[in-house]
N, C-alpha and C positions, 0 to 999 in steps of 0.2 A: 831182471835182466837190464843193465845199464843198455843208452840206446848212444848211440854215435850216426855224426854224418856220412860213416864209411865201415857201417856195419861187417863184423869180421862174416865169416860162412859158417859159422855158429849160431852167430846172431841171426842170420838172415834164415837158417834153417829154425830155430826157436821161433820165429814168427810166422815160418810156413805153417810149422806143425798146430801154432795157437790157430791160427786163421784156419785150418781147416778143422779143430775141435769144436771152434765156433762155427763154423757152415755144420758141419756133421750133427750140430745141438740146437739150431737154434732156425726159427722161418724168419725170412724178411721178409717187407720190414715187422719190425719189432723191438720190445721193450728190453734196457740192457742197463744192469746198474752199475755205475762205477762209483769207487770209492779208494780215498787218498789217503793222506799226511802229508801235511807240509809246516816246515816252520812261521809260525804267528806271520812275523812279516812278509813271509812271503803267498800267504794265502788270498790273495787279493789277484794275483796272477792267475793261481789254479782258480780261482773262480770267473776270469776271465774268458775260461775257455768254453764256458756254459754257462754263455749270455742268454736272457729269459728261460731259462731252464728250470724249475723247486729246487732250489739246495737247501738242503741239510748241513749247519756248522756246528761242533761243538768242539771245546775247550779241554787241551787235555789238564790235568788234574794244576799243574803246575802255571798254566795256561803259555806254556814252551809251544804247544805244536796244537796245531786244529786241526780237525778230519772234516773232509767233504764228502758228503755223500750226495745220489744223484740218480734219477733213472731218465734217460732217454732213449724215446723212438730214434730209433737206427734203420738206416737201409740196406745195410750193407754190414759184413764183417771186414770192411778195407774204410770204413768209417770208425768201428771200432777202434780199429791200430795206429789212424789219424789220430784219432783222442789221446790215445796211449803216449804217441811219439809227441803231440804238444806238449804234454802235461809233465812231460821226461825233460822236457825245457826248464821245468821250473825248479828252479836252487833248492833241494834240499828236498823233495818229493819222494813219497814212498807210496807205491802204489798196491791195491791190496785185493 
């Protein structure tokens, strides 16, 4: 789901429904993994966004594109979507 600063009511309904499959699944706080793509040079951003965080980088085969991988305590499923909508900032991210 591409994200924009003026989400259509598509978008804004796709985020309703994620945030409450994530409340309905999961207690806070608690442990919530996320994991990316983004192109080489732009992975220094997505990593930006989980400052003191374990990240996990590796190298896709061509070494075109890195994945980040990552678990952090969350308190919230509206921290979740925070992280989401950062990371949707960064040039060329594919989130997984």
């Amino acid at each position: 789901m591409a994200l924009s600063r003026h989400p259509s009511a598509e978008a804004k309904e796709w985020w309703a429904n994620f945030k409450k499959l994530l409340d309905d699944n999961n207690e806070w706080p608690g442990e919530y993994i996320f994991k990316f793509i983004a192109p080489k040079n732009n992975i220094g951003d997505l990593k930006a966004i989980f400052i003191g965080q374990k990240i996990d980088i590796k190298a896709s085969s061509k070494g075109t594109y890195h994945s980040l991988t990552t678990r952090v305590v969350v308190e919230s499923s509206d921290e979740i979507i925070e992280i989401y909508h950062r990371a949707s900032a960064v040039e060329g991210v594919v989130s997984l």
